[in-house]
Backbone as numpy.savetxt, mean C-alpha at the origin, in Angstrom:
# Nx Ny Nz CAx CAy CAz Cx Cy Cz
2.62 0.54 -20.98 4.02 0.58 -20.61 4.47 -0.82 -20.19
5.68 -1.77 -20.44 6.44 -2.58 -20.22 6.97 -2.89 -18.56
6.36 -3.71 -17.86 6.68 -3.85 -16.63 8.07 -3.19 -16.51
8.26 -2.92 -15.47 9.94 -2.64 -14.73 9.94 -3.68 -13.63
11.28 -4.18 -13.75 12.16 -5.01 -12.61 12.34 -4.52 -11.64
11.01 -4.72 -10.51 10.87 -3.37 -9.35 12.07 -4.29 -8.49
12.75 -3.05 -7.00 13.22 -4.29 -6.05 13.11 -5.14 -5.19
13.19 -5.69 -4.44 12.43 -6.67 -3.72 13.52 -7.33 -2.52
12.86 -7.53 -1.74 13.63 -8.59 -0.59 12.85 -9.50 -0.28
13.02 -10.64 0.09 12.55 -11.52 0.55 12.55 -12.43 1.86
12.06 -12.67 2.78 12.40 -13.08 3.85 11.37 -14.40 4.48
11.57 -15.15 5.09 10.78 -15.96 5.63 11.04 -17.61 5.05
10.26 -18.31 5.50 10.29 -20.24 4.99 10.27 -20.55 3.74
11.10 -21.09 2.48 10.84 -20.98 1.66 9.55 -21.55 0.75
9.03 -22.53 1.27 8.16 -23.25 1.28 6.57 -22.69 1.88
6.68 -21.31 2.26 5.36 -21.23 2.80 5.00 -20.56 1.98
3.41 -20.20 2.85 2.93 -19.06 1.77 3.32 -17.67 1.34
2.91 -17.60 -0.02 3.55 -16.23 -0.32 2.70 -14.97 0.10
3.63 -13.49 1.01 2.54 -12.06 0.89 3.42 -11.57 0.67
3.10 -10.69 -0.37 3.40 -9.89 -1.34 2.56 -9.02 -0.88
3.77 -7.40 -0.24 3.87 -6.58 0.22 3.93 -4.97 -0.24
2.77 -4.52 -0.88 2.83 -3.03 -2.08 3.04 -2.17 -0.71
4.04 -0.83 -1.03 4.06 0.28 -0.50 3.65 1.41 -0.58
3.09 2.16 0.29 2.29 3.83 -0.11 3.05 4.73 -1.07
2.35 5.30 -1.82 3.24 6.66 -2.25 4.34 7.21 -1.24
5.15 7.47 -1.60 6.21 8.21 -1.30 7.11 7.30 -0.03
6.48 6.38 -0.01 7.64 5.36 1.23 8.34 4.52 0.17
9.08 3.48 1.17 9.74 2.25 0.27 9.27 1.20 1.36
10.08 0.07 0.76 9.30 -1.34 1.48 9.98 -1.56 2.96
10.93 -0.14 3.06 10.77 -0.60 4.85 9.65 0.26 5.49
8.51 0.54 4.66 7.53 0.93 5.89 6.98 -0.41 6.29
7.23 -1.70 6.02 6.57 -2.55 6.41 7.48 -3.28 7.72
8.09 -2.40 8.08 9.41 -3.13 8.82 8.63 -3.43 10.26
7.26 -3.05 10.79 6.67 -3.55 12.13 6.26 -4.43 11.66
5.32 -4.85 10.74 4.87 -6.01 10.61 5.54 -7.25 9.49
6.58 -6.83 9.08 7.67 -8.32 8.42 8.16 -9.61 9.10
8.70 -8.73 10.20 8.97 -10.44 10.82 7.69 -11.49 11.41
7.33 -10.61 11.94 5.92 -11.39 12.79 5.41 -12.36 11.32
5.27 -11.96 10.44 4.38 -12.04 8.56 5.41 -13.31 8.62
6.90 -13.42 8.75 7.60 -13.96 7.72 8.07 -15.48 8.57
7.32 -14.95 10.03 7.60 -16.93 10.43 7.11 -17.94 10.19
5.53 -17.50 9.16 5.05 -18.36 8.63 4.91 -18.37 7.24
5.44 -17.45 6.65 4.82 -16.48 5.28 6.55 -16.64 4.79
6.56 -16.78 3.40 7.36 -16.36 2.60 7.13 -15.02 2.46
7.65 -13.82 2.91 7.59 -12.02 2.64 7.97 -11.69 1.97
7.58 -11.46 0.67 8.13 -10.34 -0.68 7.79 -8.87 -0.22
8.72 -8.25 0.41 8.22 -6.81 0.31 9.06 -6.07 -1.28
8.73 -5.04 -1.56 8.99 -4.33 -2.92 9.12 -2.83 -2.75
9.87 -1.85 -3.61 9.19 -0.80 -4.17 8.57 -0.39 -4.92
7.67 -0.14 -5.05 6.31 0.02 -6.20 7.37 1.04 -7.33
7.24 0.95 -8.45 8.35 1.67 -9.70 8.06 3.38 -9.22
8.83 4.14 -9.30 9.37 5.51 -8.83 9.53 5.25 -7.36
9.95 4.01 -6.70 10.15 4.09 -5.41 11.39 3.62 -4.68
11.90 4.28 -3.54 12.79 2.96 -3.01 14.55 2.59 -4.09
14.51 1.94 -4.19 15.42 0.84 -5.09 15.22 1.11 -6.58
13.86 1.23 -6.78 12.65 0.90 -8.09 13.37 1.35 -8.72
13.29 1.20 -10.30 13.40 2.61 -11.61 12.48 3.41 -11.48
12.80 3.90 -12.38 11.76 5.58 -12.36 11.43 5.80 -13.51
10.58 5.06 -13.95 10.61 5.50 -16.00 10.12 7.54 -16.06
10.41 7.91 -16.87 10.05 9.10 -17.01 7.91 8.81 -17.70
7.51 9.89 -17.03 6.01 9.82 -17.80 5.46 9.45 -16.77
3.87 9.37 -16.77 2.51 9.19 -16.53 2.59 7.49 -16.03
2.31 7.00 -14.72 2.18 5.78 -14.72 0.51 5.79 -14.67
0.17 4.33 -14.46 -1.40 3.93 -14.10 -1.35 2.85 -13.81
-2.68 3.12 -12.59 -2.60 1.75 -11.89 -2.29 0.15 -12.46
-2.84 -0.03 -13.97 -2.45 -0.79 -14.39 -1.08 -1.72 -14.78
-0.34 -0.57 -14.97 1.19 -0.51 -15.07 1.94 -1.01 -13.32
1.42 -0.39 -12.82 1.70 -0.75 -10.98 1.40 -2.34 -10.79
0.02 -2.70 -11.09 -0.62 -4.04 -11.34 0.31 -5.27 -11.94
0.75 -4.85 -13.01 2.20 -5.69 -13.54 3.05 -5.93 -13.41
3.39 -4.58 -12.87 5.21 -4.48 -12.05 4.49 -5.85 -10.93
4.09 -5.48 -9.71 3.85 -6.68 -8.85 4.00 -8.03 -9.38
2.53 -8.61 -10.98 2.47 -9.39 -11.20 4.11 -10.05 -11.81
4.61 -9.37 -12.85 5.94 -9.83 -13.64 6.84 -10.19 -12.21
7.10 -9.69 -10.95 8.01 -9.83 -9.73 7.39 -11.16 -9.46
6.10 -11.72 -9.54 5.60 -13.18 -8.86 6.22 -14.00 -9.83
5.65 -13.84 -11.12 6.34 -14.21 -12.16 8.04 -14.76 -11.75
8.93 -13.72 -11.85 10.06 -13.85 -11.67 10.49 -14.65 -10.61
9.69 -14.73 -9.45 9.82 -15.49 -8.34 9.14 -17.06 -8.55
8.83 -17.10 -9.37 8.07 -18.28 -9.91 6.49 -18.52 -8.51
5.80 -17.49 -8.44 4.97 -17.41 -7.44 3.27 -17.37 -8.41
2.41 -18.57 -8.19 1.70 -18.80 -8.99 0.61 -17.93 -8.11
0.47 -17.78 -6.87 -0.64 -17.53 -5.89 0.22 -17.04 -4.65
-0.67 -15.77 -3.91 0.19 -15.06 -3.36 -1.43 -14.36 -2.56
-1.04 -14.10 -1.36 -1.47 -13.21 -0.50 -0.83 -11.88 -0.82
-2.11 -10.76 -0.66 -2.09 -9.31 -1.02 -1.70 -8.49 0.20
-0.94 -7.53 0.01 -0.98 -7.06 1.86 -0.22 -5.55 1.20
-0.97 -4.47 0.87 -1.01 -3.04 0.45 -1.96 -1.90 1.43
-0.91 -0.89 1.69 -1.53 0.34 2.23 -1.14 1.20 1.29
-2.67 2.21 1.46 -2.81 3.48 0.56 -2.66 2.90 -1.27
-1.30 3.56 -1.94 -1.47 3.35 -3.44 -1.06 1.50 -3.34
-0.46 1.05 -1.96 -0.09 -0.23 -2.34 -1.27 -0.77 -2.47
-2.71 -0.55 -1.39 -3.78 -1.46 -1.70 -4.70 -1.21 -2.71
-4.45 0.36 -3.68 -4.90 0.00 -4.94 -4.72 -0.79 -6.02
-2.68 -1.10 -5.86 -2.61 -1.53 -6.54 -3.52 -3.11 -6.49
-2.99 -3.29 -4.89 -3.75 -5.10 -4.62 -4.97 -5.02 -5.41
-5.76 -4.08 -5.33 -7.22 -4.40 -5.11 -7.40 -4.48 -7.26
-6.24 -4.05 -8.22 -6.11 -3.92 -9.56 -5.83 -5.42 -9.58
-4.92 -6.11 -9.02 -4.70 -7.54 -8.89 -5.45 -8.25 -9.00
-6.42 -8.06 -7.57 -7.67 -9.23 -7.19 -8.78 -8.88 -7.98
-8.91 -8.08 -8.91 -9.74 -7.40 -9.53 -9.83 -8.70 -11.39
-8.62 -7.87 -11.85 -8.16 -8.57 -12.80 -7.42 -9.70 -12.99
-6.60 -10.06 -11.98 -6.13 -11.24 -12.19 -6.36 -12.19 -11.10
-7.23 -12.63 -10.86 -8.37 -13.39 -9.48 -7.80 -14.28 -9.22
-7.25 -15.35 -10.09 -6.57 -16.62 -9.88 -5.16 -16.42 -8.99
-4.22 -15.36 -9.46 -2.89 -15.12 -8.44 -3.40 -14.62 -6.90
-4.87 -14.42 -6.13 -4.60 -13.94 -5.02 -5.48 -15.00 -3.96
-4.75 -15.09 -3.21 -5.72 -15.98 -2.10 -6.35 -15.30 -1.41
-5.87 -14.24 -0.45 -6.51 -13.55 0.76 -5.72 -11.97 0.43
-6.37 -11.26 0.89 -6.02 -9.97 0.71 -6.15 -9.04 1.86
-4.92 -8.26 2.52 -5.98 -7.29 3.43 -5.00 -6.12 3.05
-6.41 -4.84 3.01 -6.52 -3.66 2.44 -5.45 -2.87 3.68
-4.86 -1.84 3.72 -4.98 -0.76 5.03 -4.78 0.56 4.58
-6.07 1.29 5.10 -6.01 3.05 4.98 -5.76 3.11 3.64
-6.74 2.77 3.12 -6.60 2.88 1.54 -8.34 3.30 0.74
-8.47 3.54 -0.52 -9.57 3.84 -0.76 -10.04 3.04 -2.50
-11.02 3.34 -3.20 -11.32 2.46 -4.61 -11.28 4.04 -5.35
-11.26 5.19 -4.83 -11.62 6.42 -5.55 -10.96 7.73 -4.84
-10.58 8.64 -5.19 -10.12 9.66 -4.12 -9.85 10.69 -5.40
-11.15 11.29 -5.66 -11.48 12.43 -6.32 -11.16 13.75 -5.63
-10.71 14.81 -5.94 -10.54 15.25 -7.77 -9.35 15.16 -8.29
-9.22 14.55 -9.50 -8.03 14.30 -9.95 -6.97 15.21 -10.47
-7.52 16.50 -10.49 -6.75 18.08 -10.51 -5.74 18.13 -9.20
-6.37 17.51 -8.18 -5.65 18.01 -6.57 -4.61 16.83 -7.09
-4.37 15.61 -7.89 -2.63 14.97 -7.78 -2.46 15.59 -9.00
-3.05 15.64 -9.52 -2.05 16.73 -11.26 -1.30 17.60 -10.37
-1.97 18.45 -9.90 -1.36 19.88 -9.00 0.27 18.96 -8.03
-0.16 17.99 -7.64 0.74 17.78 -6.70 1.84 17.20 -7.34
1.58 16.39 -8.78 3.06 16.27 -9.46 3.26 16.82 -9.73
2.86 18.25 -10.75 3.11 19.23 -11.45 4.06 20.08 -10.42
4.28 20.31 -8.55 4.66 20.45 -7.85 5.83 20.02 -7.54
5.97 18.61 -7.40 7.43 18.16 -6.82 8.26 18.18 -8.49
7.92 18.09 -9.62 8.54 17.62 -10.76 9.37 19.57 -10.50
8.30 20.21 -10.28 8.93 21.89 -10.57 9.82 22.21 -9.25
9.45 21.71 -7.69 10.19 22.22 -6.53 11.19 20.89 -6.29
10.81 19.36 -6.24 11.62 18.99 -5.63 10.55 18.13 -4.19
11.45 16.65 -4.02 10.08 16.16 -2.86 9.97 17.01 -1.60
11.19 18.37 -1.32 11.17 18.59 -0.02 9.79 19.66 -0.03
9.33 20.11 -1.17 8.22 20.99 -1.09 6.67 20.28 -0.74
6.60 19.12 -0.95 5.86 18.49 0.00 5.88 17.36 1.26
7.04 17.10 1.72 7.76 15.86 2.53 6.76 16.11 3.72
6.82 17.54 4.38 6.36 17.86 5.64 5.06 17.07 5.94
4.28 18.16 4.35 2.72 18.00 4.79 2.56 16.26 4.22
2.96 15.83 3.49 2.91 14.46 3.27 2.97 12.84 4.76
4.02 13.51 5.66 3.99 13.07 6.85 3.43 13.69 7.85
2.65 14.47 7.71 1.94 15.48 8.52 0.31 14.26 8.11
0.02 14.36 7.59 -1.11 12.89 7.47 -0.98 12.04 7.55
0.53 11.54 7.39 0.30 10.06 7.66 0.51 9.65 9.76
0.74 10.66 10.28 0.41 10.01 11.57 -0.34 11.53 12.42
-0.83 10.96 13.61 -2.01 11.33 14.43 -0.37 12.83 14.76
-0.87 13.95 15.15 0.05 15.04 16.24 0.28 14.60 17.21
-0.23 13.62 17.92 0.20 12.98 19.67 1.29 12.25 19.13
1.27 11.21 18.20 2.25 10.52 17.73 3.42 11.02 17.33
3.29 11.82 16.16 4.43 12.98 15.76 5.40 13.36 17.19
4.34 14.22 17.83 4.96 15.04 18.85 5.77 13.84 20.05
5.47 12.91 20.12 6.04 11.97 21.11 7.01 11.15 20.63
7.08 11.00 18.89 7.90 10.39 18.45 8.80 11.13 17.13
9.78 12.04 17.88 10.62 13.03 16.76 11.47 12.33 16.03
12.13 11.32 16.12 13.18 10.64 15.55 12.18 9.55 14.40
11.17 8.81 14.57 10.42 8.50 13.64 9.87 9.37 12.56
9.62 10.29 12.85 9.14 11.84 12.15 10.02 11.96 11.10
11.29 12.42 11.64 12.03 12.74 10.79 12.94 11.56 10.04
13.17 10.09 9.82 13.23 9.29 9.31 12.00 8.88 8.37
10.69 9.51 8.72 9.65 9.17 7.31 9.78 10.62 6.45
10.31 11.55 6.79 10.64 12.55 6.14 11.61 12.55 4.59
12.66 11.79 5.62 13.53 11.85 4.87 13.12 10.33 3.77
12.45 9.89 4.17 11.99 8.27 3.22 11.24 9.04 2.12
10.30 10.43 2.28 9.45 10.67 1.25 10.47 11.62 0.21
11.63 12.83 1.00 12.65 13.29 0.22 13.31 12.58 -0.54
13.89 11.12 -0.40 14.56 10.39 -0.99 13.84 9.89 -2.30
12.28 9.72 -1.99 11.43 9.19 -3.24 11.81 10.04 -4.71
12.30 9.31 -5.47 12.29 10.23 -7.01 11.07 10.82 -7.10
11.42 12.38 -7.27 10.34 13.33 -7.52 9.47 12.59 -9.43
9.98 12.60 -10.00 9.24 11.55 -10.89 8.42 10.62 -11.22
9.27 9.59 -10.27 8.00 8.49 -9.83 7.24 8.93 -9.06
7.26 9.65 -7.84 5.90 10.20 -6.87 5.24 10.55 -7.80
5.88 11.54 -8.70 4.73 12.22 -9.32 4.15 11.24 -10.34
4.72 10.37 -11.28 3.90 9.42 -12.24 2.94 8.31 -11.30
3.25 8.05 -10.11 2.22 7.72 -8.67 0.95 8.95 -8.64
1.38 9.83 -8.56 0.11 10.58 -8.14 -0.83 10.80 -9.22
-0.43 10.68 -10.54 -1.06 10.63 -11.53 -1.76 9.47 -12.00
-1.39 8.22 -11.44 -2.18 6.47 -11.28 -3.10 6.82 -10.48
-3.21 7.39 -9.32 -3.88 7.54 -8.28 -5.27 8.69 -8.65
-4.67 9.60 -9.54 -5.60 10.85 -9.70 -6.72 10.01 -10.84
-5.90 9.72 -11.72 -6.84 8.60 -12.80 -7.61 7.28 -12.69
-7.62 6.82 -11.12 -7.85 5.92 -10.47 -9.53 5.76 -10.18
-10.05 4.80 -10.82 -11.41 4.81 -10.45 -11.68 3.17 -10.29
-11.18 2.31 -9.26 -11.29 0.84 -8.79 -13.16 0.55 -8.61
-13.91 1.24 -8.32 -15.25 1.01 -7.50 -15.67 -0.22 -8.82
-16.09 0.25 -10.26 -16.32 -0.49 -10.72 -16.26 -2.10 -11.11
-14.56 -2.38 -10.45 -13.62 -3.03 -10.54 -14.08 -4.59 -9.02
-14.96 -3.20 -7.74 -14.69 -4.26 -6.83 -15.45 -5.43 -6.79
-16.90 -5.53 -7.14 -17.39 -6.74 -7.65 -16.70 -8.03 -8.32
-16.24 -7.45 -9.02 -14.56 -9.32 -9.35 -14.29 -9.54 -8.62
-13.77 -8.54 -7.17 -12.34 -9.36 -6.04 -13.07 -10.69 -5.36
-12.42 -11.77 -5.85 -13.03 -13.34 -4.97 -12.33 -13.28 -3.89
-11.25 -12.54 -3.75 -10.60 -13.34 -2.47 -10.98 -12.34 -1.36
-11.11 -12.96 -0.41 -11.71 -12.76 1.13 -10.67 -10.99 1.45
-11.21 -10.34 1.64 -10.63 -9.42 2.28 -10.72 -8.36 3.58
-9.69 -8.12 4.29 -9.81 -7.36 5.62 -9.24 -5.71 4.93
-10.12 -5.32 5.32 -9.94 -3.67 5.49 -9.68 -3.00 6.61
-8.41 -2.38 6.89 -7.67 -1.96 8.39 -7.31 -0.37 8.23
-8.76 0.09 8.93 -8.73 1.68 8.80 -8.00 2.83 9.56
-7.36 3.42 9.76 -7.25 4.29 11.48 -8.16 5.41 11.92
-8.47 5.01 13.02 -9.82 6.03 12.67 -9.23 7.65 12.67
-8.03 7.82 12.54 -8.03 9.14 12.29 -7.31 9.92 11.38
-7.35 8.97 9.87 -7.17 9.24 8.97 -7.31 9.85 7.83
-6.94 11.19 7.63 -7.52 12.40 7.04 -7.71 12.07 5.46
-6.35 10.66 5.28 -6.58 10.91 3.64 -7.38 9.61 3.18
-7.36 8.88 4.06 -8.57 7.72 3.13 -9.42 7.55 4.65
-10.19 8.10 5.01 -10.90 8.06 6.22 -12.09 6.20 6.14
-12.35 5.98 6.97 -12.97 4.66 7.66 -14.01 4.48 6.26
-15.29 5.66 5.91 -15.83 5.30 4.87 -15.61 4.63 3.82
-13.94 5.02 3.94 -13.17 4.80 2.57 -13.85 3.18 2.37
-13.04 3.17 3.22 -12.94 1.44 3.76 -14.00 0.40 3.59
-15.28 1.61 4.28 -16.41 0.91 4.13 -17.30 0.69 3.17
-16.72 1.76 2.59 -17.52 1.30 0.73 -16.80 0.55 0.22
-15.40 0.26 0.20 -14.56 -1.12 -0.31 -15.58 -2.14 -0.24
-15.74 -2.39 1.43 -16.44 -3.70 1.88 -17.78 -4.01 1.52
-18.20 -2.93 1.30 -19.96 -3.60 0.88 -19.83 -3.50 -0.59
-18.77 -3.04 -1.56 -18.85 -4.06 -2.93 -18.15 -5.05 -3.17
-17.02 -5.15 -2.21 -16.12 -6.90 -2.66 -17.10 -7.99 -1.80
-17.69 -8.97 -2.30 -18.31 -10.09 -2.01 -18.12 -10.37 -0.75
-16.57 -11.04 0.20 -16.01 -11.37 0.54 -15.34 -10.30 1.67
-15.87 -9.41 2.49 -14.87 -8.25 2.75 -15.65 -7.91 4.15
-14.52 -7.51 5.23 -14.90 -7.03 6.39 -13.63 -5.64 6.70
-14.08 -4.64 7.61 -13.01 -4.03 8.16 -13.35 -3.50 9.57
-12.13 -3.36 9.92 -11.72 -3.55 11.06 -11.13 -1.64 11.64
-11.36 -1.42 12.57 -10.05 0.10 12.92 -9.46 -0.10 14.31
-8.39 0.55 13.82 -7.10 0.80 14.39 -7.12 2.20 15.28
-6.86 2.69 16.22 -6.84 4.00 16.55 -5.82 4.12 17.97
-5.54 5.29 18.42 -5.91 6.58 17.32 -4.41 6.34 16.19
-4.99 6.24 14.69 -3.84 6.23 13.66 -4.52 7.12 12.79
-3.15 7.67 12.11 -3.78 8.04 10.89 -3.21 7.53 9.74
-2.79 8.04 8.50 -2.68 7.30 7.35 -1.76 5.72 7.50
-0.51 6.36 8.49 -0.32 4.99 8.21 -0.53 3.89 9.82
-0.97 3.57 9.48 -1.58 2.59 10.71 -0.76 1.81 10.90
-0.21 1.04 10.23 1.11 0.31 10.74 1.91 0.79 11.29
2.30 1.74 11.10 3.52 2.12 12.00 3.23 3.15 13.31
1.55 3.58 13.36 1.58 4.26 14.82 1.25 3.17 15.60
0.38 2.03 14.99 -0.69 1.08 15.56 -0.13 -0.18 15.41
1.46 -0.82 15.80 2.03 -1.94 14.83 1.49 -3.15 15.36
1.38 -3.60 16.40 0.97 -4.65 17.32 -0.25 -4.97 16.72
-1.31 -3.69 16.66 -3.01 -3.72 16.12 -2.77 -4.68 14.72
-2.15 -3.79 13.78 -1.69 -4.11 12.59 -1.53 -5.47 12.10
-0.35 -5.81 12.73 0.10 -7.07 12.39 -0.55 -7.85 13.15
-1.08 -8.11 14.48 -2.62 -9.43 14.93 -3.75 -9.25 13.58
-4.31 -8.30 13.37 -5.65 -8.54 12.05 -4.65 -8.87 10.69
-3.76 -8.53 10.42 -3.37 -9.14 9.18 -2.95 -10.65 9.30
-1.91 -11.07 10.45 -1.59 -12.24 10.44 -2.88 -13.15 10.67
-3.75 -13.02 11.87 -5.18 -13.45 11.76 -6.13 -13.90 10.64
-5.88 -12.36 9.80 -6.80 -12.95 8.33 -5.98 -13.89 7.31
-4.38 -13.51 6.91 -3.83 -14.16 6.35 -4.06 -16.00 6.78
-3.56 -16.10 8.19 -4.21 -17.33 8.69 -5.21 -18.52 8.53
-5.70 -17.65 9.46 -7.74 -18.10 9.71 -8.35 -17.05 9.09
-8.44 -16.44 8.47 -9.83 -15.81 7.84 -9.97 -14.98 9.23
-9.74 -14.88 9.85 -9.69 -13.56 11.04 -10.23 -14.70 12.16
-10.94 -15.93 12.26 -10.85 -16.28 13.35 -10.52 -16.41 14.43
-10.63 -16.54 15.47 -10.06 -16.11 17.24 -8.78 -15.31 16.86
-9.15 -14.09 16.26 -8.32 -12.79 16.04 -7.86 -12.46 17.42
């Protein structure tokens, strides 16, 4: 499939370095809204919507990670961005990890969060597009934000709750679903031996859908790779854990995680 002209904002020095910012299934690029500014006083910030997301188009059909991989690359492209820091949670850090995989030369530093190289069986996302394409995103919005944060969190924070609710309702039932089908067909492990560039893996430890292992089998096949957890978070760690979050990313982006 033919890249799509995903959307994008940009923020920060024009002259610095570039991170380039992938988003989870079913969010858009303001889930990165705790950790952007802190990123963008030194960092040129491309955040995006990954295609069926956000802003994005929505081609009709089956995406794959590969196709995700391009959309990013053609946006550096367009930005005239030769080399770029990776910074993806969940489907965003598969896509990174398709990047640093295959195209080694565009990434300097990379850090992973709550994300995985494999997340078998690929029947359980058939089932789940085959789902929203027939009901609609509100038939899974609940349980979809029902993993991505801890019940203490939820329950203490109702007005966040229901603003990631409505971020996953808004997602074109289409693109989620041609997402969940990249993801179901998704087999990176083979892939992680290429990644050269240095990477941080940022787990929460109470993350039901890509749990800490995830993480930790990332790290003992990319050359270059450490991780770190966040708690108590669950899927999305940035936004229960933002402070945690953004010190280990800006740290590694930095120094290589030095006096983190």
């Amino acid at each position: 499939m033919t890249a799509v002209e995903v959307h994008h904002v940009v923020a920060g020095p024009p002259h610095a370095p570039v991170v380039l910012m992938s988003n989870s299934l079913g969010s858009d690029l303001t889930m990165w809204d705790p950790q952007a500014a802190a990123l963008a006083r030194d960092h040129r910030v491309v955040r995006y919507d990954m295609r069926g997301h956000g802003r994005s188009p929505a081609p009709p059909g089956s995406y794959s990670l590969e196709d995700l991989a391009a959309d990013a690359l053609a946006l550096l492209d367009r930005l005239d961005v030769a080399r770029a820091h990776l910074v993806g949670l969940s489907l965003g850090g598969m896509v990174s990890m398709q990047i640093a995989a295959t195209a080694r030369d565009r990434v300097d530093r990379m850090a992973l969060c709550c994300t995985s190289a494999h997340l078998p069986p690929a029947a359980n996302w058939h089932d789940r597009a085959a789902t929203v394409r027939a009901e609609g995103m509100g038939a899974v919005s609940h349980a979809v934000v029902g993993r991505w944060l801890t019940s203490g969190y939820a329950t203490a924070a109702p007005d966040q709750v229901r603003r990631l609710i409505a971020m996953v309702e808004a997602t074109p039932a289409e693109g989620y679903a041609g997402c969940c089908k990249a993801i179901g067909d998704m087999d990176l492990r083979p892939l992680l031996g290429e990644i050269a560039a240095p990477t941080l893996l940022i787990a929460g430890t109470d993350d039901p859908a890509t749990p800490v292992n995830h993480a930790r089998a990332i790290a003992t096949a990319v050359p270059d790779a450490q991780v770190v957890t966040v708690g108590p978070a669950a899927h999305m760690a940035n936004i229960e854990q933002p402070a945690a979050v953004t010190q280990h990313i800006r740290a590694h982006l930095t120094n290589g995680g030095r006096d983190a």
